[in-house]
DSSP file (Angstrom, degrees, kcal/mol; ACC not computed):
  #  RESIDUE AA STRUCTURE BP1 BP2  ACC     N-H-->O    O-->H-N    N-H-->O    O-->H-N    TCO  KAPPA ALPHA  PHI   PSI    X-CA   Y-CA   Z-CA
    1    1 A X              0   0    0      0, 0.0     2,-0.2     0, 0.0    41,-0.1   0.000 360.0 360.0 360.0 149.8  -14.0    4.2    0.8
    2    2 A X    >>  -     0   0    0      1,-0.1     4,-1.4    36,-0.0     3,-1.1  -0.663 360.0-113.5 -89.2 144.7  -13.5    1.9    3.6
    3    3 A X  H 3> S+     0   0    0      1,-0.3     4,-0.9     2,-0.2     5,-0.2   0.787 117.0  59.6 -71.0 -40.2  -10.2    2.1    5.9
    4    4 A X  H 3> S+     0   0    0      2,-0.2     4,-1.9     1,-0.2    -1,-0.3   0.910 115.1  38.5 -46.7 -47.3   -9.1   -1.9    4.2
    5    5 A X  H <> S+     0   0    0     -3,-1.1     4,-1.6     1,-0.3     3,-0.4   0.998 111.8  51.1 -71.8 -55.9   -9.1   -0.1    0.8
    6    6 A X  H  X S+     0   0    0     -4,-1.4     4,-1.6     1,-0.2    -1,-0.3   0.755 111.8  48.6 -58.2 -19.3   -7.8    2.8    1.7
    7    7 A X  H  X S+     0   0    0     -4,-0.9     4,-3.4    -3,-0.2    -1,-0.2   0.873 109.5  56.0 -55.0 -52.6   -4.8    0.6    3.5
    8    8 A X  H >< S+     0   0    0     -4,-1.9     3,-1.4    -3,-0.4     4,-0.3   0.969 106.2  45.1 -49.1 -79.9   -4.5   -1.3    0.3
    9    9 A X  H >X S+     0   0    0     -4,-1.6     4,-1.2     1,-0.3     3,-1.1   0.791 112.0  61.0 -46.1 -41.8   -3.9    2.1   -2.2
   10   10 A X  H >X S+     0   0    0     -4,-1.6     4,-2.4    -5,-0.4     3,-1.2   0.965 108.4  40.8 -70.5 -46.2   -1.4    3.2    0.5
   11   11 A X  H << S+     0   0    0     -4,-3.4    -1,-0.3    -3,-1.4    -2,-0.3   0.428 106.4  54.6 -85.2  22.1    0.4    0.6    0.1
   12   12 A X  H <4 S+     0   0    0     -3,-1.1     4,-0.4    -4,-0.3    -1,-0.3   0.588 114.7  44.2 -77.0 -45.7    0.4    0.3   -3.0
   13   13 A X  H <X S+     0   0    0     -4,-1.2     4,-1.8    -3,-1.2    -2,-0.2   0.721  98.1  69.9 -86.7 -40.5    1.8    4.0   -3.3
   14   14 A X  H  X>S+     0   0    0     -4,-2.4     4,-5.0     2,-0.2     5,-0.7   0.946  90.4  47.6 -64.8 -63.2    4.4    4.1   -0.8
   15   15 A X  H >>5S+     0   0    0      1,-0.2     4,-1.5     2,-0.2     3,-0.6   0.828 117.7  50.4 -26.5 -63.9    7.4    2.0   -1.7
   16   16 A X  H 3>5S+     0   0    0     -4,-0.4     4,-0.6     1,-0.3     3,-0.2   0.813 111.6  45.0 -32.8 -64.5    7.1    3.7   -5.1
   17   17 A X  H 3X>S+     0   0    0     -4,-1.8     4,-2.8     1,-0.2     5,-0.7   0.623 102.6  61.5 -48.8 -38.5    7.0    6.6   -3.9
   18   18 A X  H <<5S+     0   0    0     -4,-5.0    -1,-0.2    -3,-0.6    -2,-0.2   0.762  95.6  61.1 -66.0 -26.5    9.6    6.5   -1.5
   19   19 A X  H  <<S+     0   0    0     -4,-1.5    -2,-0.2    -5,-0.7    -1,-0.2   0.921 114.2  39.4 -77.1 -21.3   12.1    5.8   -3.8
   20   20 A X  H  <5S+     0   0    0     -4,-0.6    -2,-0.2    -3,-0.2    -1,-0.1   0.812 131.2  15.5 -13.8 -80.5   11.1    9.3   -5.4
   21   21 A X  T  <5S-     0   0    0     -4,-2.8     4,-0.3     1,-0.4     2,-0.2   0.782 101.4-109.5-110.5 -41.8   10.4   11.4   -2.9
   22   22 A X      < -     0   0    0     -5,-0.7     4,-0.5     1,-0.1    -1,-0.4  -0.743  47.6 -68.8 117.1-169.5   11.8   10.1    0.5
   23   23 A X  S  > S+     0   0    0     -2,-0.2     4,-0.7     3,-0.1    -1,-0.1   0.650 125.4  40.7 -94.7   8.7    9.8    8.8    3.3
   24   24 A X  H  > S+     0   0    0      2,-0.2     4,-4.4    -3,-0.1     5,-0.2   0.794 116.4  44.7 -82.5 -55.4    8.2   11.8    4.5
   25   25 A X  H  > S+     0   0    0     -4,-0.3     4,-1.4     1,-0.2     5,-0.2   0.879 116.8  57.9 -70.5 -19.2    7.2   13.5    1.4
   26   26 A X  H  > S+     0   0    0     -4,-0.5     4,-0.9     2,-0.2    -1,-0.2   0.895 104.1  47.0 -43.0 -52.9    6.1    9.8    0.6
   27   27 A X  H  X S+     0   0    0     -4,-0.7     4,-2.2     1,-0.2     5,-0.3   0.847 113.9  50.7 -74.2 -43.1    4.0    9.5    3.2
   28   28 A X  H  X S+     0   0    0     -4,-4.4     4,-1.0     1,-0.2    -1,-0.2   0.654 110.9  41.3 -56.2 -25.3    2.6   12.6    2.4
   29   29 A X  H  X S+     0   0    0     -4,-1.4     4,-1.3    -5,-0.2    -1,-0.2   0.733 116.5  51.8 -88.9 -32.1    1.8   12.3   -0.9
   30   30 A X  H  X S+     0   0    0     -4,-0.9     4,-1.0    -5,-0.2     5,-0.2   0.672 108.8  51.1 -66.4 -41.3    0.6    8.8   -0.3
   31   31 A X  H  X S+     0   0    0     -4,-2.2     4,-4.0     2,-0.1     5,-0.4   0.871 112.5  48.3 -75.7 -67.5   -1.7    9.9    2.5
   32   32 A X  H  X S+     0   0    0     -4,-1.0     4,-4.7    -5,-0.3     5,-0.4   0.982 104.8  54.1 -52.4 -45.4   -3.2   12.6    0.4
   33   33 A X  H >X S+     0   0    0     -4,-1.3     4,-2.4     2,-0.2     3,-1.4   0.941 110.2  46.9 -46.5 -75.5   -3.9   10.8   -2.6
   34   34 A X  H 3X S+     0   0    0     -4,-1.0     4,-1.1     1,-0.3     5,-0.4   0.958 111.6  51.0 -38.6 -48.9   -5.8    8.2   -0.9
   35   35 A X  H 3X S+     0   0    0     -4,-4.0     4,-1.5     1,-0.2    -1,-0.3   0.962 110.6  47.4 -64.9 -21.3   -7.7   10.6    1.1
   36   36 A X  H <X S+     0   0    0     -4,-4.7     4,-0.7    -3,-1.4    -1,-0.2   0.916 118.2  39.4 -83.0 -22.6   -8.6   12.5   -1.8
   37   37 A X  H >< S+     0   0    0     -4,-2.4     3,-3.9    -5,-0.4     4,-0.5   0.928 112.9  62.2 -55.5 -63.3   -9.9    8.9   -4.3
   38   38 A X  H 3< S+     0   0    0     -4,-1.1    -1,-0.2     1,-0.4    -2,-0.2   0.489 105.9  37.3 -52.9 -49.7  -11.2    8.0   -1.0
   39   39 A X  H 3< S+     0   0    0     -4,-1.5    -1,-0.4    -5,-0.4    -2,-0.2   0.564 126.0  43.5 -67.7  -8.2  -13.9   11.4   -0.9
   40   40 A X  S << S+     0   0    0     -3,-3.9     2,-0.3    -4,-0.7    -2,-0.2   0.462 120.3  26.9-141.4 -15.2  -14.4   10.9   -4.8
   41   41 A X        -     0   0    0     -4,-0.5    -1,-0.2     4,-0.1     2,-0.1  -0.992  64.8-143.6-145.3 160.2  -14.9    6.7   -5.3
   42   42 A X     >  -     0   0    0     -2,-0.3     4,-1.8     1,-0.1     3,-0.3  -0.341  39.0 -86.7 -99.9-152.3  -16.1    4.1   -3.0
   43   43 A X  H  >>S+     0   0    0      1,-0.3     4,-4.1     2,-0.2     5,-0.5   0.846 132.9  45.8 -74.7 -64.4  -14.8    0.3   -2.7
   44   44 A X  H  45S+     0   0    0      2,-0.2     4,-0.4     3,-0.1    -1,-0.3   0.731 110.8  52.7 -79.9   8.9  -16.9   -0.8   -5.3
   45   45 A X  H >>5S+     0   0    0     -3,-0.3     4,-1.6     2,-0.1     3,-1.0   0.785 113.6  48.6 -44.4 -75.4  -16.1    2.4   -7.8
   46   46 A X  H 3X5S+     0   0    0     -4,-1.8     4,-1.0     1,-0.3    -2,-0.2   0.607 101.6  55.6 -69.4 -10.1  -12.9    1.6   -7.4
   47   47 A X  H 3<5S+     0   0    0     -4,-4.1    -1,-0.3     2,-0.1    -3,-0.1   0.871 112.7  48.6 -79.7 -35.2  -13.0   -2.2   -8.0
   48   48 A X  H X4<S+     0   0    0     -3,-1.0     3,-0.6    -5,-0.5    -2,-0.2   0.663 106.1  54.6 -75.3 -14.2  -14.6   -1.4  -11.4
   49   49 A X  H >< S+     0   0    0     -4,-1.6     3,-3.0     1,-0.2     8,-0.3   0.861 101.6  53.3 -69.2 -54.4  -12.2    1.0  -12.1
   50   50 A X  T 3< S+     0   0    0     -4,-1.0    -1,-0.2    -5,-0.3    -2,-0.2   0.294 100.1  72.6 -76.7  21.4   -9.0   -1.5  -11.6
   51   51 A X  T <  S+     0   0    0     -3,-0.6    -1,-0.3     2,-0.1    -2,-0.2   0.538  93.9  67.7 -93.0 -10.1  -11.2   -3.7  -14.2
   52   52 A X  S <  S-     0   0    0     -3,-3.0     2,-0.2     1,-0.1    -3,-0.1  -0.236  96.8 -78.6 -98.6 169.2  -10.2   -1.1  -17.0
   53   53 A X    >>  -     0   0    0      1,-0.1     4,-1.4    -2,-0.0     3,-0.6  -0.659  40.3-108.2 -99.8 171.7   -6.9   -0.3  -18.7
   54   54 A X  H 3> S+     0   0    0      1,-0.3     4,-1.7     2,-0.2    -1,-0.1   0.626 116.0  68.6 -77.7 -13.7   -4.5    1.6  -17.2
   55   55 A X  H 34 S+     0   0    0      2,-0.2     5,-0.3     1,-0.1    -1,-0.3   0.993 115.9  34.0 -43.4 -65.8   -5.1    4.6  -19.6
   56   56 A X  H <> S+     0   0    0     -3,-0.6     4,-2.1     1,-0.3     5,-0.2   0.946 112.5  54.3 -38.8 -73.0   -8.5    4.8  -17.5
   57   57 A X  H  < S+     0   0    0     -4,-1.4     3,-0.5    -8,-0.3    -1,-0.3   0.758 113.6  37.7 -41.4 -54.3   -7.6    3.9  -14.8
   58   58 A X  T  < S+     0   0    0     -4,-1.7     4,-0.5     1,-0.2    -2,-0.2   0.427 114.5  61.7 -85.7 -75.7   -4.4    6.9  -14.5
   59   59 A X  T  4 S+     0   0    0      1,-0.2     4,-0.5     2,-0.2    -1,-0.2   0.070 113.6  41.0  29.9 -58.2   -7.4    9.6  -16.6
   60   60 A X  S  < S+     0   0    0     -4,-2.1    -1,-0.2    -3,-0.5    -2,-0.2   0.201 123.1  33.2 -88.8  20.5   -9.4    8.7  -13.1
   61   61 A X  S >  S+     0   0    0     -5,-0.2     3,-3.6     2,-0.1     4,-0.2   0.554  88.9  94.4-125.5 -42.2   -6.7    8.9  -10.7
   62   62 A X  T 3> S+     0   0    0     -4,-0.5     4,-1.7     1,-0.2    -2,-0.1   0.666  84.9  65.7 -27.3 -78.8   -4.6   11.9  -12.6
   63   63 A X  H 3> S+     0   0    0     -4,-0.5     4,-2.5     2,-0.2    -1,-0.2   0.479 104.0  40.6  24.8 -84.7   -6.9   14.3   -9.9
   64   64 A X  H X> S+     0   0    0     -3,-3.6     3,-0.5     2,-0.2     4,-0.5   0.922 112.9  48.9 -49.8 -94.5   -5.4   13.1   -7.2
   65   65 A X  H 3> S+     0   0    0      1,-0.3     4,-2.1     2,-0.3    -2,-0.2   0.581 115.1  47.4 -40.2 -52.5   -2.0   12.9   -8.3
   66   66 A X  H >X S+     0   0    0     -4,-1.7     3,-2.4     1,-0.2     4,-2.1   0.973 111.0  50.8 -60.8 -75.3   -2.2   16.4   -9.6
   67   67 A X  H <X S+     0   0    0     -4,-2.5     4,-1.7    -3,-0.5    -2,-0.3   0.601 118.0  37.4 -33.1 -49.2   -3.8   17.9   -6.5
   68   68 A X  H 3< S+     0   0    0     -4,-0.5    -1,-0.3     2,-0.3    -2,-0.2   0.517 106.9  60.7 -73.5 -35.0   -1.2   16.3   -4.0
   69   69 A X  H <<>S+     0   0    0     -3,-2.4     5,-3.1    -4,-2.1     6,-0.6   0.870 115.0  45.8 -91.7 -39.9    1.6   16.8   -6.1
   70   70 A X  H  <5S+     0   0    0     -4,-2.1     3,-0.3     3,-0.2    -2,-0.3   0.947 104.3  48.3   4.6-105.7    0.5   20.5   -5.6
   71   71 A X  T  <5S+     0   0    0     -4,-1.7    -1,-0.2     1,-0.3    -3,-0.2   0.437 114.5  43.8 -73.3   0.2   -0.2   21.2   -2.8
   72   72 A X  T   5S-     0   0    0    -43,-0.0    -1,-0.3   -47,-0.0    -2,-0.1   0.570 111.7-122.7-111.3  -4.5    3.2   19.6   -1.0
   73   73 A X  T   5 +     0   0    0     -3,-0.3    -3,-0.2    -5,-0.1    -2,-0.1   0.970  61.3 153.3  66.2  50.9    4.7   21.5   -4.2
   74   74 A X      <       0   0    0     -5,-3.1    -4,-0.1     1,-0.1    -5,-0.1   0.618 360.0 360.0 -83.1 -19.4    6.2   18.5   -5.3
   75   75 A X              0   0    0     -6,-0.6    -1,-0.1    -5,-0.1    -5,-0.1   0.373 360.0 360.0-100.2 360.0    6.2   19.4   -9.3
């Protein structure tokens, strides 16, 4: 995935997320997620993806989310 996309998803993630978590474990969770779609879809994957509903979309994401929310022990 290309650094612009990956830019994109981060911000996308963060705010949310900060209000959550704080801004560290934000950043962290926010950084991982991307890096892990990033190894698993490219730019165009991932535009076709955000053509779907969101059931899909969070089914193709869930991954990430789980994996990250993991491994910082966040659940």
């Amino acid at each position: 995935m290309s650094e612009d996309y990956q830019k994109k998803l981060y911000r996308g993630c963060y705010p949310t997320s900060k209000q959550y978590l704080g801004a560290e474990k934000a950043n962290e969770y926010c950084s991982c997620t991307v890096k892990a779609l990033s190894d698993k879809f490219n730019d165009e994957e991932m535009d076709e993806l955000s053509k779907k509903d969101e059931d899909t979309q969070l089914k193709a994401y869930n991954f990430a989310s789980e994996f990250c929310a993991n491994s910082l022990k966040l659940n």
